[in-house]
Structures are given as structure tokens and as C-alpha cells.
Phi, psi and omega in degrees: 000115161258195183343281192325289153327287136347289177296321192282336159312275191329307173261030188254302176297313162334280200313284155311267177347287180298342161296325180265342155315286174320297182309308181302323186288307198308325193281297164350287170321306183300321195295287146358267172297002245219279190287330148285339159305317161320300172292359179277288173296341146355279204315284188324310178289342189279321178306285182319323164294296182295020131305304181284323168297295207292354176278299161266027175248021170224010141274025127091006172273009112308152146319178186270319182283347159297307137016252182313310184310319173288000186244327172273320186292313165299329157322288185301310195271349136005290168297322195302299175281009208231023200271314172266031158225174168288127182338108160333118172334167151081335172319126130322132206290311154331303179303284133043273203289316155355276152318317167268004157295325232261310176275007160274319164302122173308126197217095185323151205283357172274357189271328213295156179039047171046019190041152198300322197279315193275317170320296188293342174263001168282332195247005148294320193303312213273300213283340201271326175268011160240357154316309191280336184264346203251023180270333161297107172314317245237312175308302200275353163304313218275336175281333161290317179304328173303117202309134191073354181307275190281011169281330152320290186317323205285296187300305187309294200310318203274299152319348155281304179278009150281325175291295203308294166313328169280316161294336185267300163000278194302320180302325173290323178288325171295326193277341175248030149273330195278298221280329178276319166312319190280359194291169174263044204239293195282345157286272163037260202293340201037045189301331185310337210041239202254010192286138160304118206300124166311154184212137194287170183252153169215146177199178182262107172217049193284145178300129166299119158329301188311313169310117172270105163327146170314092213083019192234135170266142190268346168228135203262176212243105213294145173289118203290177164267136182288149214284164193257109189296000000 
């Protein structure tokens, strides 16, 4: 083989090598961002629930004491999501002021969105209480029966199975950022750069029994028959 040759091997192998470097980082990246857009919709459906919790626990179709429990547990996760943004449509004006006081208040940068962890245990706290209040076959008919009762149940159910669906969405996009982040190429080499390892969100977001899925009717509505000549 000679010089020539050689050399154009060398730089054949370069070449490729840096071609796959490029490929790695670019998917890394995508990956990267892949997992924050996931977390935009977390957020945004975890917002929407507690939006919908803080609604009904000031449309008076509770007791007074589920009534508060649901009103302080949709409060924390509000705050928990809501420090940089502007209050959610739909808020109770109760809630409301609350909240900006809350967002005015000096709020250290390990505090901000509560951290991922501090997140997951505001909003399993929110899923236990409406688990507890929402535990009676009998409470949540006579709660339906109620004007406007079931259109609410209906807006939780849709918003609970989006935080769900969303949540998993994001937790799959971390688990193939973290197997690529662990490659020795992509340590090696540091393609991650300065991004921070991602971390899956984990929380209690168990299905109310009581709860009608979304789009599933909970009694179904019998077929007549055609009349008989």
C-alpha cells in the first residue's frame, strides 16, 4: 500500500469517524429537546388538572371539608407549576389572588417548579385526595346528578388521563436520553455537553375507580327495539 493510499484510508477513516460524532451529537440533541417539550406538556396537563381540582373545590358541590382538602391540595400543585407563569385560565378567583401572591413572593433558583421530586409528591398528594373524596359510587352519582356536577367529573376524567398519557410519553423520551447519555463514546467524547441528565417525573397518578374514563360511558343506554307490526 502505498503513502497515497494510506493517507486517503486515514482520512477516509476521519471523515467517517466525524460523520458519526456529528450523527451522535445531532440525535443527543433532538433527544434533549425531545425531552423538554415532553415536559412542557407534563406541565401544562398537570396545570390543567389542578385547574379543574381548584374549580371544583369551590363549586360548592362538595362538602365543606372535601371542599378545602381539594382546594389546599390544587393550591400546591398550582403553585408548585405555576411560579413562572401566568396564572392559568379557569383558576377560582379564590385561588387566583393566592397564587399571585405566591408568584411575587422571593423564590430561591433550587425552589423554582418546586424541583422534579418536590413536584411529584405535590401532585401524588392532589391524586390521593381526590381519590378519597371521589371514593363513594353513591357521593359521586348524587355528584353528577348535580347541575354541572357532570360535566366537571367529565373535565377531571379528561385531564387526569392526559397528565397520565403525557407523563408516560415524557418518562420514555428520558429513559432513551439516559441509555444514550451512558454510551462511552457519548461519555468519552462529552457530546452531552453542559445539558443536565434528565430525569423521569414519577408520581401517583392511579386512576380514580369512581372515575369514568373519557370517552367510555359508565351505564350503557339500552337499545330500543323497532316496534313490532
Amino acid at each position: 500500500m502505498t503513502w497515497t493510499d494510506t493517507t486517503l484510508l486515514i482520512v477516509a477513516v476521519v471523515l467517517l469517524v466525524g460523520w458519526w460524532l456529528w450523527v451522535t451529537a445531532s440525535r443527543l440533541d433532538r433527544l434533549h429537546r425531545k425531552v423538554g417539550a415532553a415536559r412542557a406538556v407534563v406541565d401544562t396537563q398537570l396545570v390543567r388538572r389542578a385547574t379543574v381540582s381548584a374549580a371544583l373545590a369551590t363549586s360548592g358541590l362538595l362538602d365543606p371539608v372535601s371542599s378545602v382538602l381539594v382546594g389546599e391540595a390544587a393550591w400546591a400543585a398550582l403553585s408548585a407549576g405555576g411560579t413562572d407563569a401566568e396564572t392559568p385560565p379557569g383558576v377560582p378567583d379564590e385561588l387566583r389572588d393566592l397564587l399571585a401572591a405566591d408568584q411575587h413572593a422571593p423564590v430561591a433558583p433550587s425552589d423554582l417548579s418546586a424541583g422534579i421530586g418536590e413536584r411529584g409528591r405535590i401532585e401524588s398528594e392532589l391524586s390521593a385526595t381526590l381519590r378519597e373524596v371521589l371514593a363513594d359510587p353513591d357521593e359521586v352519582a348524587a355528584l353528577a346528578s348535580e347541575p354541572g356536577g357532570a360535566q366537571m367529573l367529565d373535565e377531571l376524567g379528561s385531564a387526569w388521563y392526559r397528565v397520565q398519557l403525557s407523563r408516560r410519553f415524557h418518562n420514555e423520551a428520558v429513559a432513551q436520553t439516559q441509555r444514550m447519555r451512558r454510551g462511552i463514546a457519548v461519555r468519552a467524547l462529552r457530546l452531552a455537553g453542559h445539558a443536565p441528565e434528565p430525569r423521569s417525573l414519577e408520581l401517583d397518578d392511579e386512576w380514580p375507580t369512581t372515575l369514568g374514563r373519557p370517552g367510555v360511558r359508565t351505564a350503557e343506554t339500552p337499545v330500543q327495539q323497532p316496534a313490532q307490526d
